[in-house]
N, C-alpha and C positions, 0 to 999 in steps of 0.2 A: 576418357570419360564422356558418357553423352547427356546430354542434358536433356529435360522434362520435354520439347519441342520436338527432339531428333537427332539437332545440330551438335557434334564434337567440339566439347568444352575444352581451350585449351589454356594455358598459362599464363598468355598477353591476357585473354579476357578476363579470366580470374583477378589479374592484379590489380586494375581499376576499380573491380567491384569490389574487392577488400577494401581498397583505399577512400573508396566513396563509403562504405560501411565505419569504416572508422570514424571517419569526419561527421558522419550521421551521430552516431553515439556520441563522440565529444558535445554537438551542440545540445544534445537531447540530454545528456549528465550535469552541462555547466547549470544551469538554472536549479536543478532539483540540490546540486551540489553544494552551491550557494547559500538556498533556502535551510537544508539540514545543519552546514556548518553553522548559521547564527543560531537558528533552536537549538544546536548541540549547546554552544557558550550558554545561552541561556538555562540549559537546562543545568551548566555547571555551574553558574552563578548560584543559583534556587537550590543547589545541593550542596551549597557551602552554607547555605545561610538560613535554611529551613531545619526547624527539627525535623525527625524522622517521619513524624507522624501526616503534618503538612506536605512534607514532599513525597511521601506515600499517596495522600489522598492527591495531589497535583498528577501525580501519573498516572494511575489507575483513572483516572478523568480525562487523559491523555489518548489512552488505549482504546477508552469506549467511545472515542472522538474518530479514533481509527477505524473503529471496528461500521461505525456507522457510516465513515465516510468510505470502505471497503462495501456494506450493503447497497449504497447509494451507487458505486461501483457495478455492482452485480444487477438492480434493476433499471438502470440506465447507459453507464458508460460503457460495459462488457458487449451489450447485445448491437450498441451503437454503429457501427462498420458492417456489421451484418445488416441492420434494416436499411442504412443508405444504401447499403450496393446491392439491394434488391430493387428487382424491377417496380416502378413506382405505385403500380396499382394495388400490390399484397397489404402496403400498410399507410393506405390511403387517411387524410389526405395533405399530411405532409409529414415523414416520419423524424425529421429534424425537429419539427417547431412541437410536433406532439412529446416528443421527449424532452427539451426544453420547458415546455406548459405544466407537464408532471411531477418533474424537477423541481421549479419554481415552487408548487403547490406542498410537494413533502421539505422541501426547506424553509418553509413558514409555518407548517404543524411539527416542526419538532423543536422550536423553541421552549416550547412546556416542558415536554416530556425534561430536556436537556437539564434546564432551572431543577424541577424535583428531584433528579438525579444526582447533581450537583448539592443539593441539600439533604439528600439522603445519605450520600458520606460524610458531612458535617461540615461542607461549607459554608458561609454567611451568604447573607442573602443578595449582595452587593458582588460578591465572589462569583456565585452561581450567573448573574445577571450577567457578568461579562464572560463568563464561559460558554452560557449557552446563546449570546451574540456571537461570538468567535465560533461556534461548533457548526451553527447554522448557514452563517454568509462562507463559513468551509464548503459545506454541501454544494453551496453554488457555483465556487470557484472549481471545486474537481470535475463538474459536471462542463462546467465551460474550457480545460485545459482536454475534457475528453475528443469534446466533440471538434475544437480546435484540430486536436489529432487525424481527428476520422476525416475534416476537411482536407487534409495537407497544408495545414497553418502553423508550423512546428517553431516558427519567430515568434509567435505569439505567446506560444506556453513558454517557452526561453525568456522573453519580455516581462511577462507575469513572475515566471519564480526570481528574477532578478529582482524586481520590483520587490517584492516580497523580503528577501535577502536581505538588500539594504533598510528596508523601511524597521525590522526587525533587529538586525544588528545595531540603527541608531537608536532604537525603541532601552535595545536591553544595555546599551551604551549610559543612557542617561537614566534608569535602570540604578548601574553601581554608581553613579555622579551623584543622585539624588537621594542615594539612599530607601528607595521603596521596594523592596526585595520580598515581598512577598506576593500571595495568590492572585489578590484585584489586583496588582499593577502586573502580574505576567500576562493575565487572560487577557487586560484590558489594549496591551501590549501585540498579541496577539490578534487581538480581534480589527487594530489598527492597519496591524501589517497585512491580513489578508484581504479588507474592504478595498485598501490600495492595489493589490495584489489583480482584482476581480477588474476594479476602476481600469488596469492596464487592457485586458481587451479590447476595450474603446466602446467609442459612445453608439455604434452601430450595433457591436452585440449587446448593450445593455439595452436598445431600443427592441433589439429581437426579442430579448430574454421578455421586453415586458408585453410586446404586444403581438407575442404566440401564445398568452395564458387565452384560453379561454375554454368553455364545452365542449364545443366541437372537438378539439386537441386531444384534449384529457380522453374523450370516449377512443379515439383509436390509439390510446395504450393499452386497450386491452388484449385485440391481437398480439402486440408484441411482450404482454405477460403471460400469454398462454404459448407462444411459440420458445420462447426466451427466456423470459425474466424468472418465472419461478423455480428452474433449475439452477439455475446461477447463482438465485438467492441458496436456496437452501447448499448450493456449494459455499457460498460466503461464509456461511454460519458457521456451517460442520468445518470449515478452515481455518476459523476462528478460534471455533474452540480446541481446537489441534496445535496452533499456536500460542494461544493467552489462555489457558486454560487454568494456569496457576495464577493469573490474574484475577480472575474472579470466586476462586476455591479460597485463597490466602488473604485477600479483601475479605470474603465474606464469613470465611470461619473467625478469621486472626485479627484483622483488622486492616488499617494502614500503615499502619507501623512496622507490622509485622513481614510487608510485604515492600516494604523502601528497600531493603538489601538486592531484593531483587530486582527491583527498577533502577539502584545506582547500578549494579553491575550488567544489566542491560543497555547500559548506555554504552558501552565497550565496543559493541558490536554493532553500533547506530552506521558508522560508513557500510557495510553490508545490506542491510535495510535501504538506504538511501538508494545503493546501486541499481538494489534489486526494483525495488517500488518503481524508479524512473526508467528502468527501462521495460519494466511490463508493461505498462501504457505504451510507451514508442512503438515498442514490437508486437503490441496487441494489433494494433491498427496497420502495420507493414507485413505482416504474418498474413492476417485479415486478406488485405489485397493480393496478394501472390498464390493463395490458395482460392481468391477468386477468378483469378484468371488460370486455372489448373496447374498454376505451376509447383510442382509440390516439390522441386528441386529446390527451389529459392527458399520456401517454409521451410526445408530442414537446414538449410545452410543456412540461416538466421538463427534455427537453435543452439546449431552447436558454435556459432559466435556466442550468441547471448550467454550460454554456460561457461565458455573459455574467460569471458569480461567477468562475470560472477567470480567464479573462482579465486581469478586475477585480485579480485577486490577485496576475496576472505583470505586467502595468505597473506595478500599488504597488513590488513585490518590486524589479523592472528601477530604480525612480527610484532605493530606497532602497540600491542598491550604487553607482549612478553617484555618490551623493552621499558615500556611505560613502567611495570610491575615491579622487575627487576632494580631502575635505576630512581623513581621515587614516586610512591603512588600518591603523595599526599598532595602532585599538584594536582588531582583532580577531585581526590576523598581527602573528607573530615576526618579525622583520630577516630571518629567511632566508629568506622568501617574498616574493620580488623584487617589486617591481612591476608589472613587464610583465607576470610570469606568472598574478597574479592578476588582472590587464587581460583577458590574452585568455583565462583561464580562465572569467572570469566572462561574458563576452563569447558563449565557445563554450555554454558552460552553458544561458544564456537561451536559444538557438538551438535546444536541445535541448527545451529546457521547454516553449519554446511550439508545437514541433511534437507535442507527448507531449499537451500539457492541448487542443489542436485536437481530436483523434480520443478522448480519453476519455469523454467523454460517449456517443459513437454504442457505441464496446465495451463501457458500459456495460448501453447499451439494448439491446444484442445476450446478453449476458448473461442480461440481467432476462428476455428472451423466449426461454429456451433455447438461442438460435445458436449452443453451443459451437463445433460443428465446422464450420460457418464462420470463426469467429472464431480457429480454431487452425493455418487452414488462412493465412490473411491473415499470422496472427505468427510461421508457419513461415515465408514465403518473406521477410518483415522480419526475420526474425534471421540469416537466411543472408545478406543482404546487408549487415547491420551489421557480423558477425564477421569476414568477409570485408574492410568496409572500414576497422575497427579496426587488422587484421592488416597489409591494410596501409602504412597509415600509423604503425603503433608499428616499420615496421622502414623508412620514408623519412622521417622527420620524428620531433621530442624527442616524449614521450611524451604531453605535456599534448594534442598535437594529434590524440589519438586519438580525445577527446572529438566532435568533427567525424565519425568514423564513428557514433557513436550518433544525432548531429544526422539525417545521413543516412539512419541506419535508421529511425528516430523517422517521418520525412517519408512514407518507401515504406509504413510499417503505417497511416500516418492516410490517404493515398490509398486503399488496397485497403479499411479498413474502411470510409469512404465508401460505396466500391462495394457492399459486402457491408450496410450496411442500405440501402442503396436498392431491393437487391434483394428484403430481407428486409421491408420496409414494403410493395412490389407485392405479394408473395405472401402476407402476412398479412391485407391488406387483401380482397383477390381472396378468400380462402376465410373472410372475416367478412361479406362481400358476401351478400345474400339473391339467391337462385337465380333 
């Protein structure tokens, strides 16, 4: 085999660089793994002890917590390894502190919106306030675990989601001791562990984060919204709604009630998610560098890790519910979550999972090498065909089987982005080509 340089890749080399890729993913999994496993408990405490309806609206507030901190994602953390490892002058005149300044400035204008939001599914006012405190200083901390990344500070986001981990598992500990099981003490629970979470970078980037806001900053994000950011957004979006699409169709036709089945048996598949989410970040930013030093060998031998570790993580997750199911579902569901429905919730779920964790890896490497607007163009025409097949099925068929349109859309964005790096690997390749 010859490698991307020249040089005959042979077997000794090979095995360290596996061995060091492993050790890499461990540390980069332990934090996020952490972090998920105590929201999972917490989220199965709040699913014992909530009606349907409350923990309907608790998730669905969850997702749009996601989905914002995915946007935040796209007009900041995606583009982020891209403008530092350009030459210093394109995105004068500091592409770090101006990203940070930006950051800063939409995670203090979206505590409003968050509050209304939160009172517009029918939370109280006290509920909303600690939601959209937790939603917000969220923004902050994803944008600080990115750009940690983009540095080569990978201790530091391991330090943070640890930090986070425990402060949340002793949050949701005292939680069932005290008996306060509902919405304010989960947000407010929440909004604890991540300020801690943020506080762990240290007092050096909390002085950066404050004293990069200013004018100047903020004006030269614009280059990097017109080069960057708004294809990425509108990929965020259209991938959003390709995935949660029956989140906001069954919220807003049915209610929260009607859409709790769906979010208890969503939880099923939470270590998949976990996987996936933690290492797109890692591998955005190591993808990033190896296709900026042309090495496009290294980029694709990171994909097809990152999809063998996915995999790995959707047949662990697939045994550990058939077994869950089979031997007693009721440690994790209430009697009013039938049977059946968490049979074929869990059933459709995986369906969805494994077409999602297929094609994340290739979106990621489209990312790492700028494709936004291919890649925005691929989770436009998957979103339009998920919404569509959501809609529907939530008005011929019970609700839970609207999951199946997500399956479906899931399926059409991992074909089309196939397509979109195969293309993108010819033409990359073709103009790394010597003349």
């Amino acid at each position: 085999m010859i490698g991307w340089r020249g040089r005959a890749v042979t077997a000794s080399d090979r095995q360290p660089a596996v061995i060091g890729d492993l050790l890499r993913y461990g540390l980069a999994l332990a934090g996020p793994i952490g972090s998920a496993g105590s929201q999972f408990l917490l989220s199965l405490v709040l699913l014992r002890h909530m009606d349907a309806a409350s923990f309907g609206r608790f998730s669905f507030l969850l997702i749009v917590s996601q989905l914002v901190a995915s946007i935040w994602s796209a007009l900041f953390c995606a583009p982020l390894p891209l403008v530092l490892s350009a030459p210093h002058a394109v995105y004068a005149p500091d592409p770090a502190r101006t990203m940070l300044s930006a950051s800063s400035l939409g995670g203090l204008l979206s505590l409003v919106p968050f509050v209304l939001l939160a009172r517009g599914v029918g939370e109280g006012w006290s509920a909303a306030a600690w939601f959209a405190g937790f939603a917000a200083v969220a923004l902050l901390r994803w944008f600080a675990r990115a750009l940690a990344y983009a540095r080569g500070r990978q201790a530091q986001v391991s330090i943070s989601d640890m930090v986070y981990s425990v402060v949340l598992l002793v949050g949701t500990v005292l939680l069932v001791v005290r008996g306060g099981r509902d919405s304010d003490s989960a947000y407010a629970v929440f909004l604890l562990a991540t300020v801690a979470a943020l506080l762990a970078f240290g007092g050096r980037f909390l002085a950066e984060q404050v004293t990069a806001f200013g004018a100047a900053q903020l004006g030269g994000y614009r280059a990097m919204w017109r080069a960057h950011g708004r294809w990425s957004l509108i990929g965020v979006v259209t991938s959003e709604a390709t995935a949660n699409a029956h989140a906001y169709l069954v919220t807003g036709f049915l209610g929260a009630g009607a859409f709790a089945p769906l979010a208890a048996t969503a939880i099923l598949i939470r270590p998949v998610t976990v996987v996936s989410n933690a290492l797109t970040e890692f591998e955005r930013s190591r993808i990033a560098r190896a296709i900026g030093v042309g090495d496009l060998a290294q980029a694709a031998r990171a994909v097809r890790l990152f999809r063998a570790i996915l995999l790995l993580a959707w047949f662990g997750t697939g045994a550990a519910i058939v077994l869950l199911l089979w031997w007693n579902p009721r440690l994790i569901f209430p009697a009013e979550y039938h049977a059946h429905t968490l049979v074929i919730g869990a059933a459709l779920w995986m369906a969805a999972a494994l077409m999602r964790l297929l094609r994340t890896p290739e979106g990621t490497l489209l990312q790492a090498g700028g494709a936004f607007l291919p890649l925005a163009m691929t989770s436009l025409w998957s979103a339009g065909f998920s919404i569509v097949a959501v809609a529907v099925l939530l008005f011929t068929a019970p609700p839970l089987w609207s999951i199946l349109g997500i399956a479906l859309g899931e399926a059409v964005c991992a074909v089309l982005i196939f397509r979109a790096v195969r293309l993108w690997y010819a033409r990359t390749s073709a103009l790394s080509s010597p003349a």
